[in-house]
N, C-alpha and C positions, 0 to 999 in steps of 0.2 A: 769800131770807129764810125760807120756808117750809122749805129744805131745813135748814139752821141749825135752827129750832125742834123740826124733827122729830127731830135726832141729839142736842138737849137733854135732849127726853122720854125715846126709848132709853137714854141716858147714865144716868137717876136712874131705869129699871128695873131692881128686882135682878133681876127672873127674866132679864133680856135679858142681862146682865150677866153671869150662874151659866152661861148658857149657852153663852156663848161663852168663859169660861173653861174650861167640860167640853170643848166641840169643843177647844179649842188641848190640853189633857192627853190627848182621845183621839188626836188626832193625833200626838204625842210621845211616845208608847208609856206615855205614866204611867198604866198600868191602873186601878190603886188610889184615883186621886187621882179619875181621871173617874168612876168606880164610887160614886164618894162622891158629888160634883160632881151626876151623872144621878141621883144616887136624892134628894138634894134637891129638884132640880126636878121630877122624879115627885109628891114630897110636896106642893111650894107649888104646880102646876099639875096636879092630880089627874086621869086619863080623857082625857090626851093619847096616843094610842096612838104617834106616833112620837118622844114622849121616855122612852115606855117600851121602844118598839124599841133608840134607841140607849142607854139601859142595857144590856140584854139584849144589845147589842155592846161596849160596854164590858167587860160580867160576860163574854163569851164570851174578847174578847183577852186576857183576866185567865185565859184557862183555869179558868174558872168555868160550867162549861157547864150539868150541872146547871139552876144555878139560872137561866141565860141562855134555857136552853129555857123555864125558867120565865115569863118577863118576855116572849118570842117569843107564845106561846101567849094571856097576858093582850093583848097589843096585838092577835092575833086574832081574841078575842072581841070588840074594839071597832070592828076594818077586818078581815074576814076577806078583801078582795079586797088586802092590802099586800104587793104584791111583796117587800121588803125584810122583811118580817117571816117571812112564809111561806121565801124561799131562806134566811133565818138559822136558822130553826128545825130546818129540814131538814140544815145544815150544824152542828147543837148536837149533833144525835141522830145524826148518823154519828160526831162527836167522842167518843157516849158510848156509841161500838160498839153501836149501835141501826138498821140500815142499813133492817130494817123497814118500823118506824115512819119513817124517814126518807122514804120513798116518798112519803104522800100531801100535805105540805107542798111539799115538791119539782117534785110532779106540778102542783100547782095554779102554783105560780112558774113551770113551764115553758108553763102555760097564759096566766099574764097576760102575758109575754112569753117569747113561742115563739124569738124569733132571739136572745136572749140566752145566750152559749155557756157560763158558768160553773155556769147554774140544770140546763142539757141536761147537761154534763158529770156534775153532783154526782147529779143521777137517774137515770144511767148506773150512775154508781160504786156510790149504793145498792140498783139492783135486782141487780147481779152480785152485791154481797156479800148481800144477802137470798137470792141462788139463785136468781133468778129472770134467769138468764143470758140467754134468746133473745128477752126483753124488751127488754133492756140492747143488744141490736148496731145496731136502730135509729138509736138515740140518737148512741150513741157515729159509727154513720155519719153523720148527718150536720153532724156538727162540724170536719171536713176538715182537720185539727191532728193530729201524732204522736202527742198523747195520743187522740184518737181512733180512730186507726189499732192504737194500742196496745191500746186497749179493745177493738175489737172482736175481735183477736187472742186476747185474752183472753176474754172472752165465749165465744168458737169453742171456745177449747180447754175451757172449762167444759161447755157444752153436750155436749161428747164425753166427760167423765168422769161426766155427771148421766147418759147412755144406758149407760155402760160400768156403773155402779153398778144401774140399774134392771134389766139383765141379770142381774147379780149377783145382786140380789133374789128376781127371778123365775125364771133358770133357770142356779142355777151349775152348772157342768160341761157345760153343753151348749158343742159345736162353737162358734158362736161366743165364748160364753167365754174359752174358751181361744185364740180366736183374736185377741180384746181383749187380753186378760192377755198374750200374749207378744210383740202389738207394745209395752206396756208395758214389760214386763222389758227387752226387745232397746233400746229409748232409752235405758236406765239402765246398759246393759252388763252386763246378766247373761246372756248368752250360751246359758247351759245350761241356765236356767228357759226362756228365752222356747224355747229346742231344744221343751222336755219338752210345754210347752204348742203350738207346731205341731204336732208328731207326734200329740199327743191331738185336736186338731182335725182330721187330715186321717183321722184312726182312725172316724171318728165319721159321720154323715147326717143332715142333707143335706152334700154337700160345699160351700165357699166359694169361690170363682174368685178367685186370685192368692194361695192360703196355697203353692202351689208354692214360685212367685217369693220369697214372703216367706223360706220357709225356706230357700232357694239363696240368700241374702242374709245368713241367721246363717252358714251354711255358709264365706263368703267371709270377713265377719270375724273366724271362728274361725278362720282361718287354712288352710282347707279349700277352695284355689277347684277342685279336680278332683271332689271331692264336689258342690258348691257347679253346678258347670257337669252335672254325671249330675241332680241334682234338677230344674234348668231342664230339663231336655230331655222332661221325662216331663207330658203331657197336659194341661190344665188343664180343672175340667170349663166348658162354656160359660153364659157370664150371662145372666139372667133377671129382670125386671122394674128392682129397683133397682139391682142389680147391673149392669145394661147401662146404666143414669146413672151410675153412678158411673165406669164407665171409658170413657165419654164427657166427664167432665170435667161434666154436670151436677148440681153439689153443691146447689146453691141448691134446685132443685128437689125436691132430697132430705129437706132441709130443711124446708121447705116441705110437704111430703106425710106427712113423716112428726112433725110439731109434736106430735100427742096419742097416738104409736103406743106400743101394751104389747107385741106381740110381737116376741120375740126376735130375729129377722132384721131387721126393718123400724131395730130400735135399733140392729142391730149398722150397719149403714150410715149412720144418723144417726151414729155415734159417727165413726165413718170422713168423713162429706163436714166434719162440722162439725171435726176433724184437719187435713183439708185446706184447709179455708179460715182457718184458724188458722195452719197455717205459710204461705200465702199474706199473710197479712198480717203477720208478722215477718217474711218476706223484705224486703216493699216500707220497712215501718221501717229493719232492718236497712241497706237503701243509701240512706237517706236523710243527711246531715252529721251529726255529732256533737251527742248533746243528752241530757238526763236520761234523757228518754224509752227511747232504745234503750240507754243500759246497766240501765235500769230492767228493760228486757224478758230483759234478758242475765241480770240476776239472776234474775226469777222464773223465766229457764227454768235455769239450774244448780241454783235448790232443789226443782223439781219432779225433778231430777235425784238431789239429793241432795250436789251436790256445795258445800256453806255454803263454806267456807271461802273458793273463789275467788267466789260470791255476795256474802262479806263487802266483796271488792274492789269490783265494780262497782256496790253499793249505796255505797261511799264518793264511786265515778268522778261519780256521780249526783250525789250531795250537793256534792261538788265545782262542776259545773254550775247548783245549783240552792240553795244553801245556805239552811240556814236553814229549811227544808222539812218539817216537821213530821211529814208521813208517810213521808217518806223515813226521817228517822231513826229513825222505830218502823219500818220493813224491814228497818235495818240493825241494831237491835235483837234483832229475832226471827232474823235471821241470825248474827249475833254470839252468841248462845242457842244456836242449832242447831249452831253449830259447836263447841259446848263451852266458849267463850270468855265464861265464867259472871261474874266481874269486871268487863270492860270493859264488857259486856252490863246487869250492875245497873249501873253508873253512868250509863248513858243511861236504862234503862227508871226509873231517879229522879227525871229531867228531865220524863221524859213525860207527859200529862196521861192520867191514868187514862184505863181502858179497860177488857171484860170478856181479852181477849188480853194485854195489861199486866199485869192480875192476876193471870192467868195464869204468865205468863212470871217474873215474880219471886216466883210460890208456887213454880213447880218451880225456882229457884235457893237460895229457902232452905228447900226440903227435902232438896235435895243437900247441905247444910251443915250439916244436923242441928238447923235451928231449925225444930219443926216448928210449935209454935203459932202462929208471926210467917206461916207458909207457911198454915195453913191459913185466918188472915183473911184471906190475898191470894184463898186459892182460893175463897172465899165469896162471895167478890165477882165471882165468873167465869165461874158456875153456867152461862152460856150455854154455855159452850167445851165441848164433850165433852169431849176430853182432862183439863180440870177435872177434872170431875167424877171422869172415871176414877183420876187421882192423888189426890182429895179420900177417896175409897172408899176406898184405901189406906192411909191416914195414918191415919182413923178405925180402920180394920181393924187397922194396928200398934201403935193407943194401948187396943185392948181393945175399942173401940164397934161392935162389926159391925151392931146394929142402925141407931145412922145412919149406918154404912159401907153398906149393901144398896140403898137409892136412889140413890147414886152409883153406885153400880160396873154396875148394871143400867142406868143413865142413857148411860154410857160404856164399854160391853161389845164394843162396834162400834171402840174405839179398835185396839185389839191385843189378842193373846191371851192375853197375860200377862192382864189384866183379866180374863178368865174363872177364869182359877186361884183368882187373890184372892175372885172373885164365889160361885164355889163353896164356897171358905175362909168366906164370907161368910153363906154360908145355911146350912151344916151348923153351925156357930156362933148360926146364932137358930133353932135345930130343924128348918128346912125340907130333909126330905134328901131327898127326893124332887127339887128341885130342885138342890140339890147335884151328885147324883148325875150329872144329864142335863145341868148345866154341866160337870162335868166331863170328861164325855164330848168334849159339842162342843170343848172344849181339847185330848185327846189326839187326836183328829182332826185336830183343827186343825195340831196339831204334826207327824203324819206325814206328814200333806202338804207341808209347809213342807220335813219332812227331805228324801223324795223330791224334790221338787223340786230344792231348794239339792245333794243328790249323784249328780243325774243327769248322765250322760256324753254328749256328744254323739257318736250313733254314724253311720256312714255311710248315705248313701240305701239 
């Protein structure tokens, strides 16, 4: 009899009522309806923090993030210990290419519960895209799933282009340099760059132990193994300090030792152990069954390759496996982009919930089309994205505005060097020739090397 009076009372509450109509429309994917549904009861039950959580999931499946972050952060304020509020918020702010800020939401869901693999994952995936990659291999280890295995793969190979870039910085043209830069080229098959860049390396002091080997290896796949077998034969000098862990197979400890290292050598073998444990861990994927994950990895490493097109394939193979996948199809997106496939490319990135990469990606398809104003509010919206900015400087620079063309094109000068031309175009245009002059410089520079480089010959040992 008691239970009878109780589903009475429930029955003639409306809030009980509204709310289990919201649950059945979030559940049936009716965004819109439950958006409505949850913001009524927001209203009639005011300072409930988990009917304003599940707004804020409602407004999210709505691809309403924005404001979903919004409604996340109010329930916060009222439960800052709400698991559920803190992982969605953190999952709002990577949705709106904020991977940052997504960190310390994330951080605290991994702290209310540590063994929950979705809250470890998504704190993973925000410190790699924040850059904060040797934060990120942790995590990602200990989730013991392809995607994890993937992540840290990933992670590796970042941690060894953040050391290869800090080289850059600090000592381009030194030996190791060039000896980053031509195992670069030599992945990509430019053969005769990476030639140009060992020979400059072994030219150079201190010597590096195994640039022999390396260049007996361009030698072989240029089609030169008698060249290739005279280079092997000739001395290597012997290792020293981290050089004797690294051909010992001690990466970790590499790692490890050199976490905060500025100088040049110490990076260049951070860049090298954190390489090798990066194809250590796309081997062990790679022979793993069939799954999103390893043609996911197949893609990101054809475009680090350069090679979109067949990228385009295994980002489809992926979605294939995994449909419906939201970031899948913004990779297949930015691939579909890179490969020139400007068309198919806007009708997916129309689908997609914005993003500062999104805006990106469909400013530079319609300034290839010659709508520049439509391109420029994409690209205003992108501001994060270097490359942005760099194309944003340009557009301004062709419609006459070099003054607000000059914060961009300095924001994204680092893009390529065409961006120095226009940057220089850019200040002799608001008077400043002084800096003109000394961008322009770094651009003719920039271009002879590039020339040399691209028509060097590879000659015999």
């Amino acid at each position: 009899m008691t239970v009878l009076v109780l589903a009475a009372l429930l029955a003639q509450d409306p809030a009980a009522d509204l709310a289990a109509r919201a649950r059945d429309a979030l559940a049936a994917r009716r965004h819109d309806e439950a958006v409505r549904l949850y913001g009524q009861l927001v209203q009639e039950v005011p300072g409930n923090p988990g009917l304003i959580t599940n707004l804020g999931l409602a407004l999210h499946q709505a691809g309403r993030y924005q404001e979903a972050a919004a409604r996340f952060r109010a329930a916060l304020k009222l439960a800052p210990g709400s698991f559920p509020a803190n992982l969605m918020l953190g999952l709002a702010l990577q949705k709106l290419g904020q991977p940052a800020a997504a960190i310390a939401p994330l951080s605290a869901a991994v702290r209310l519960q540590p063994g929950e693999p979705t809250a470890r994952l998504e704190l993973a995936d925000a410190l790699l895209g924040a850059g904060r990659a040797a934060e990120a291999i942790p995590h990602f280890s200990r989730l013991n799933t392809p995607k994890g295995l993937q992540g840290v793969g990933l992670s590796h190979a970042a941690v060894a282009r953040q050391a290869f870039a800090a080289i850059e910085g600090a000592a381009p043209g030194s030996p190791y340099w060039h000896a980053l830069a031509a195992r670069s080229l030599e992945s990509q098959g430019q053969l005769r760059g990476a030639f140009q860049h060992y020979r400059a390396a072994l030219e150079t002091n201190p010597p590096i132990p195994g640039l022999r080997r390396d260049l007996a290896g361009v030698y072989q796949a240029a089609g030169h193994p008698d060249w290739a077998a005279a280079e092997a034969k000739k001395p290597e000098p012997p290792c020293a300090g981290l050089g004797c862990d690294f051909a010992a197979g001690r990466f970790e400890a590499i790692l490890a030792a050199t976490r905060t290292a500025t100088a040049p050598s110490a990076l260049y073998w951070r860049a090298r152990a954190a390489s090798e444990r990066a194809r250590a861990s796309f081997a062990a994927l790679a022979s793993l069954p069939p799954s999103a994950e390893i043609h996911e990895l197949q893609a990101a490493g054809l475009r680090i390759e350069g090679k979109h097109r067949e990228a385009v394939e295994e980002w489809r193979r992926a979605l294939q496996l995994s449909p419906r996948d939201g970031r899948l199809e913004a990779e297949l997106a930015q691939s579909l982009w890179q490969a020139g496939e400007d068309d198919e490319a806007m009708k997916l990135l129309e689908r997609l919930p914005d993003s500062p990469a999104v805006h990106f990606q469909r400013g530079d398809i319609l300034a290839k089309r010659g709508e520049t104003p439509q391109a420029i509010a994409q690209l205003e919206k992108a501001v994060a994205v270097p490359a942005a900015r760099a194309l944003l400087g340009r557009l301004y620079l062709e419609q006459g505005d070099a003054q607000r063309a000059v914060p961009h094109l300095e924001a994204g000068q680092s893009v390529d060097h065409a961006t120095l031309f226009h940057l220089s175009r850019a200040y002799q245009q608001t008077g400043q020739t002084a800096k003109a002059k000394l961008t322009l410089a770094r651009y003719q520079q920039t271009m002879r090397a590039r020339t040399e480089t691209k028509d060097a010959e590879i000659t015999p040992p």
